[in-house]
VEXDREN-281584 format. One line per 8 residues: number of its first residue (from 1); their letters; for each residue x, y, z of C-alpha. Coordinates in steps of 0.05 Angstrom, whole numbers, plus 5000, padded with zeros to 4 digits. Example, Ala and Ser with C-alpha at 12.3 -4.5 7.8 and 13.67 -1.06 7.14 Angstrom:
VEXDREN-281584
1> as> 5246 4910 5156 | 5273 4979 5143
This chain:
VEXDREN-281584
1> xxxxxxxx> 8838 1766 3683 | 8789 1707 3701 | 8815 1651 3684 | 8813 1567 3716 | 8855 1514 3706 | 8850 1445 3742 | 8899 1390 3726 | 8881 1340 3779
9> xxxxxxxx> 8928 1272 3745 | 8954 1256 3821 | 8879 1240 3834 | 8874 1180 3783 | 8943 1159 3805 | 8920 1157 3878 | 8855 1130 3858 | 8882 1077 3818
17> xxxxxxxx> 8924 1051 3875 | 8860 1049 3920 | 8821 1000 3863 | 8886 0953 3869 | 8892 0950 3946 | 8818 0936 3954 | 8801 1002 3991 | 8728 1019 4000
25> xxxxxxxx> 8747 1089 3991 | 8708 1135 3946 | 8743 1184 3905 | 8696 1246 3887 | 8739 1262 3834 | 8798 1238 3798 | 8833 1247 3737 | 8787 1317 3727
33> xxxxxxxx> 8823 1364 3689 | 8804 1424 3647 | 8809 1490 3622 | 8771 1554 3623 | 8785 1609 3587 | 8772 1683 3603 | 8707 1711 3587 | 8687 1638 3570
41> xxxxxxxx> 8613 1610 3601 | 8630 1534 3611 | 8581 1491 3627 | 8591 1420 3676 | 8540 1371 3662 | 8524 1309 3693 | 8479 1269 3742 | 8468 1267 3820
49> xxxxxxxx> 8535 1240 3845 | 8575 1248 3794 | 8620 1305 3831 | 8590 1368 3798 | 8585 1405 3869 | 8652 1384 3898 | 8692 1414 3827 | 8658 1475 3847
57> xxxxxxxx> 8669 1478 3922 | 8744 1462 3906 | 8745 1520 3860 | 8721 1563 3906 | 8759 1542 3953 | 8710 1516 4007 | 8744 1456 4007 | 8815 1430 3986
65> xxxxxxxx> 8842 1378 3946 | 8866 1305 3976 | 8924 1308 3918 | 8930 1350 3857 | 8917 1430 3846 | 8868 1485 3818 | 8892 1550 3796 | 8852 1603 3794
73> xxxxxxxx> 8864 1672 3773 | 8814 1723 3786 | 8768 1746 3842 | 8717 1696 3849 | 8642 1692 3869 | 8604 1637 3882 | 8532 1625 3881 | 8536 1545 3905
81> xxxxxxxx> 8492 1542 3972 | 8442 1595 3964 | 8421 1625 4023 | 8473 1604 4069 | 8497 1652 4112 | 8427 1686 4121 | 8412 1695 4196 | 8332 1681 4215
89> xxxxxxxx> 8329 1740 4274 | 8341 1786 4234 | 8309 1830 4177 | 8310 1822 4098 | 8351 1889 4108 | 8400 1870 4152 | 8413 1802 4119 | 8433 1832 4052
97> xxxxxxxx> 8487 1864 4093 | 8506 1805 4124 | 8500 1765 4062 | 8541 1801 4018 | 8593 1815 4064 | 8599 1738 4076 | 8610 1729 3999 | 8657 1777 3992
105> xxxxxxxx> 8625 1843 3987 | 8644 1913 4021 | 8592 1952 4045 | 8600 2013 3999 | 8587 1959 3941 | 8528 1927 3985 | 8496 2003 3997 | 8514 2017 3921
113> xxxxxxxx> 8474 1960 3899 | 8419 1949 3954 | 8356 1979 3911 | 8375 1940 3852 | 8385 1870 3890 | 8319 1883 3928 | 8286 1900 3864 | 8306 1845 3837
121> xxxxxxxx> 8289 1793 3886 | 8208 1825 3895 | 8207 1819 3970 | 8206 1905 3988 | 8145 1897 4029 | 8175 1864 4076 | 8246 1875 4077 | 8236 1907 4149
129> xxxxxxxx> 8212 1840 4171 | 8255 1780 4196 | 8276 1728 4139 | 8248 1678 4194 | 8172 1693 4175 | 8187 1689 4098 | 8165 1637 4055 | 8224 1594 4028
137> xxxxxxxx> 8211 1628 3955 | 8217 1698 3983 | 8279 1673 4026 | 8312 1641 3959 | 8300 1700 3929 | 8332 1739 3965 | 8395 1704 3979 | 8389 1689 3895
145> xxxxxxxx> 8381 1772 3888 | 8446 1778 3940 | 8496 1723 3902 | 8479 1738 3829 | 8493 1817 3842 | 8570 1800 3861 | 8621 1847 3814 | 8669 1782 3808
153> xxxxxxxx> 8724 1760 3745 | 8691 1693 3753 | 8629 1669 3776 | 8617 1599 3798 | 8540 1581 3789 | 8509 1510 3822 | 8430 1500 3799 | 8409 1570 3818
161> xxxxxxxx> 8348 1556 3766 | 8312 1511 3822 | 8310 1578 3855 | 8241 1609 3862 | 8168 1600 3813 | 8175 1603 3732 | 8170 1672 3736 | 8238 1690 3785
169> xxxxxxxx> 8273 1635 3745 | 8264 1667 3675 | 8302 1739 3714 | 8357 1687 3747 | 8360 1663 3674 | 8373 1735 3648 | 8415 1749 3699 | 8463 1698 3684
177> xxxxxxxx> 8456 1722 3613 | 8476 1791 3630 | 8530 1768 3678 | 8552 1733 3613 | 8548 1791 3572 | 8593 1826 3615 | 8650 1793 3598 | 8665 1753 3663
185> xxxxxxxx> 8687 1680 3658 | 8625 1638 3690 | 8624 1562 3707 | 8551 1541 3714 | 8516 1475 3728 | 8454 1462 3727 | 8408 1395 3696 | 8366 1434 3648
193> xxxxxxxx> 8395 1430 3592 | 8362 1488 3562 | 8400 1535 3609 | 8461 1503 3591 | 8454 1504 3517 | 8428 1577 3520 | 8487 1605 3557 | 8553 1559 3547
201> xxxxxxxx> 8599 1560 3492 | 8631 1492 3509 | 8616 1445 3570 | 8650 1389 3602 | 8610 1313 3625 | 8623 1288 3694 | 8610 1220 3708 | 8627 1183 3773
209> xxxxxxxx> 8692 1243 3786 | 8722 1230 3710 | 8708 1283 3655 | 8692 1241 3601 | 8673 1291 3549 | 8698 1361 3536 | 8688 1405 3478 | 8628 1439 3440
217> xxxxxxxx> 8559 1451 3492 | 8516 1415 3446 | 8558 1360 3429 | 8574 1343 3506 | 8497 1354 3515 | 8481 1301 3459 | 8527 1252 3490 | 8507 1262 3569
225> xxxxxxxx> 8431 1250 3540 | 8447 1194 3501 | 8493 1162 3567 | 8433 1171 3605 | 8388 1131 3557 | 8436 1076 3554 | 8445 1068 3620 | 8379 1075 3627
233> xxxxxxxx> 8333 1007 3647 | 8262 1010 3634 | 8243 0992 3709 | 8261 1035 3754 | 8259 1023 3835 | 8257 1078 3880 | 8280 1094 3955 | 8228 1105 3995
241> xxxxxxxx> 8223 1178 4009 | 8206 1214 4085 | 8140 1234 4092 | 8079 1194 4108 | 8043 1209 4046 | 8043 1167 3987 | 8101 1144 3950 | 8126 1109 3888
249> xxxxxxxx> 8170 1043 3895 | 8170 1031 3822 | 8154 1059 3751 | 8162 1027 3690 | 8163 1051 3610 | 8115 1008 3563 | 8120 1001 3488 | 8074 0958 3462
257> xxxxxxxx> 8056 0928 3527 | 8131 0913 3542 | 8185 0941 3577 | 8229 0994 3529 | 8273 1048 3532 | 8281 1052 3455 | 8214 1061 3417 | 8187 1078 3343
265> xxxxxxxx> 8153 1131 3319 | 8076 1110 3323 | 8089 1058 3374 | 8038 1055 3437 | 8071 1086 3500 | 8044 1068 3573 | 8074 1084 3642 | 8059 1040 3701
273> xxxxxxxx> 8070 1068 3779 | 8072 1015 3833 | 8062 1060 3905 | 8048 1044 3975 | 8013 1093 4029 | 8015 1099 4104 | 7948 1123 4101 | 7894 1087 4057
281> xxxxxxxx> 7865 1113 3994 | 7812 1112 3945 | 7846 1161 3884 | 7918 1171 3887 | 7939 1237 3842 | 7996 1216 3790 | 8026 1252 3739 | 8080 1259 3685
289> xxxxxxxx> 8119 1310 3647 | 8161 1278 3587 | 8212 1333 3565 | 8263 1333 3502 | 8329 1337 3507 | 8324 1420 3505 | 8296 1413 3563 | 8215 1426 3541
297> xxxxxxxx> 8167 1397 3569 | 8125 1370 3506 | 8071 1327 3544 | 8038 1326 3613 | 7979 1289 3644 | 7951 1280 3717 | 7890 1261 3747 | 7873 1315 3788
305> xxxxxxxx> 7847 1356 3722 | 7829 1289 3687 | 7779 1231 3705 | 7800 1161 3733 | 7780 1111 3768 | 7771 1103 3844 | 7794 1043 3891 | 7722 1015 3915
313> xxxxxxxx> 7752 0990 3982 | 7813 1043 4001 | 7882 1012 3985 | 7948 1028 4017 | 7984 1003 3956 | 7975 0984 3891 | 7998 1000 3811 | 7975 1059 3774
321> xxxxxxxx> 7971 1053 3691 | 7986 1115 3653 | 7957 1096 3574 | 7992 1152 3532 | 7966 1118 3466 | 8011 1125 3402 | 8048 1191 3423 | 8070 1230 3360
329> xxxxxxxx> 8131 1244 3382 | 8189 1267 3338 | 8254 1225 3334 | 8304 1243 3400 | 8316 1234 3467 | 8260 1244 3526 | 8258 1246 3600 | 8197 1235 3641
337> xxxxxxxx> 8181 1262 3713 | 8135 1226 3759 | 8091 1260 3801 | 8053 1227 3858 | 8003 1251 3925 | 7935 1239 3948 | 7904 1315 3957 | 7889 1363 3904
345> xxxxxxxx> 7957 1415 3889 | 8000 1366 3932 | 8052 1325 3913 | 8083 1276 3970 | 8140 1243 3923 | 8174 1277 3866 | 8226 1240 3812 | 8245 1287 3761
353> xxxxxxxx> 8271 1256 3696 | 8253 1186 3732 | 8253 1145 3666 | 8292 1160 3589 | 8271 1134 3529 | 8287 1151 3453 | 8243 1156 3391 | 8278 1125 3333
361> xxxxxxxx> 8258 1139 3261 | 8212 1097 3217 | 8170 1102 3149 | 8101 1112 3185 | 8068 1132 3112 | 8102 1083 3069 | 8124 1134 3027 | 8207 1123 3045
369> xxxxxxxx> 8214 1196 3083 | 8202 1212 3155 | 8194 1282 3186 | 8253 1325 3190 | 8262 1322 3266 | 8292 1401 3262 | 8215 1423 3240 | 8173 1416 3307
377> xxxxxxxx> 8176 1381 3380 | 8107 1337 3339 | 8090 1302 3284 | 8022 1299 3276 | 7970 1249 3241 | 7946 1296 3190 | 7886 1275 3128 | 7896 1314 3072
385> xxxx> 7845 1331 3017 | 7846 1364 2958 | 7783 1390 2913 | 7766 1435 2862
């Protein structure tokens, strides 16, 4: 029987006493309890920080508790820190021994699944050869191929869909699926939202160690989208990343000319990217993705496919303007990722979902209807003409 239940109330007790006494302690979580039921995919969803990974590692045991409990019946996998226990000396082979033995494995199960996990993960060329000289993708891979072939009642999952290209993330994907299938109880995180939506039944929101929202996947997704554009300021500073390439210190979403996180349909959209650069230049690259709240990407632009100015005299910082024009984009909630570098096919700084924004409704035709937002990810400017 797979089953989890984790009624933590001595954490907001404790937690509550460290508010009134002034403590600068930090509480991970408090006040987090749940239920999972067997054979049930539940999904945790919420932002960097919020205590996503520490649930998990309590579950699994890696860590314990300050106060309160977690039950959990069931043999458990985990697939949390993928690729830990991997050993660099020593061969593709000899790691998926080690690896699965690590998480729990015997070696009859290890030998009974080796040509399937090896298949899985792509890398049989060189499986002879030490993990050392592999690329990170083929080392994810493989530690991926390892973890996800685990015979467990419940699997605990942590953003194994940053694992790998498009291609090895659609077969983690249908993995997960299958693993689902199966019958086994799963706990998965992860911040695309598709994912979640296509494999949970219901979910639960973290936010700063409370679960705010539990129930239905798709309401709890609607709510931790529309949190996040709430919260959400149209200016947006950023810590300045390692590296000595170019980075962003601030972005900022235009409506109109003016700072917005809450547009209308037809209105114009702009982007503006303030960076700074160790080294000077005459064309820094920039980019953006803006994705709905399935997690699609519906638009994308950069300047190292499209033409755009240069710097006459090479700058080491200045502010880059994105004009998107009137976007046609269909009533919801959108994030967009910033992309920035200064060489073709390399990016030095990276802020996924960066900025939120939401499209509200209005009458763009004057005829008292608007698109039904269910139809398409566009709406599109269309002439119509009719002749005999």
């Amino acid at each position: 029987m797979g089953a989890v239940a984790a009624p933590w109330r001595a954490l907001a007790r404790q937690g509550h006493r460290s508010e009134e006494t002034g403590s600068s302690d930090i509480w991970a979580l408090r006040d987090a309890s749940f239920e999972v039921a067997d054979s049930e995919v539940f999904g945790i969803i919420g932002r960097n920080g919020a205590g996503k990974s520490t649930l998990l590692k309590l579950l699994s045991r890696i860590v314990m508790p300050t106060t309160g409990r977690a039950i959990v019946r069931g043999r458990v996998g985990t697939l949390l820190e993928v690729g830990a226990g991997f050993h660099p000396e020593l061969t593709g082979r000899d790691n998926v021994y080690l690896s699965g033995s690590i998480l729990g494995m015997t070696r009859e199960e290890i030998t009974r699944k080796f040509d399937e996990i090896v298949d899985f993960s792509g890398v049989e060329r060189f499986l002879d050869t030490p993990v050392k000289r592999y690329s990170t993708g083929m080392y994810l891979r493989l530690a991926f191929a390892v973890a996800a072939h685990l015979e467990a009642d419940i699997l605990i999952v942590d953003e194994v869909l940053a694992v790998g290209d498009a291609e090895f993330q659609m077969k983690c994907l249908g993995r997960m699926q299958a693993v689902a299938g199966e019958g086994r109880t799963v706990l998965f995180v992860s911040h695309n939202m598709a994912a979640v939506r296509s494999l949970c039944h219901r979910a639960c929101v973290l936010d700063t160690g409370r679960i705010v929202r539990t129930g239905d996947v798709h309401d709890c997704i609607g709510y931790y989208l529309q949190w996040h554009v709430d919260r959400q300021d149209p200016v947006i500073q950023f810590d300045t990343p390692a590296g000595r390439g170019p980075r962003m210190t601030s972005a900022v979403l235009l409506c109109e000319g003016r700072p917005a996180i809450r547009i209308l349909m037809g209105n114009i959209l702009g982007i503006q990217v303030s960076f700074r650069s160790d080294a000077p230049l005459h064309v820094p690259r920039v980019g953006f993705i803006v994705t709905n709240e399935a997690g699609a990407a519906v638009l994308s632009a950069n300047n190292r496919y499209q033409s755009s100015p240069r710097y006459d005299t090479p700058v080491q910082s200045g502010t880059i303007s994105l004009e998107l024009g009137a976007v046609p984009l269909m009533p919801g909630r959108y994030s967009v990722s910033l992309f920035l570098g200064d060489a073709p096919g390399h990016d030095s700084h990276v802020a996924e979902h960066a900025l939120w924004f939401e499209v509200l409704e209005q009458d763009l035709w004057g005829t008292g209807l608007g698109p039904d937002s269910g139809a398409s990810q566009l709406w599109w400017p269309t002439r119509f003409h009719f002749s005999l």
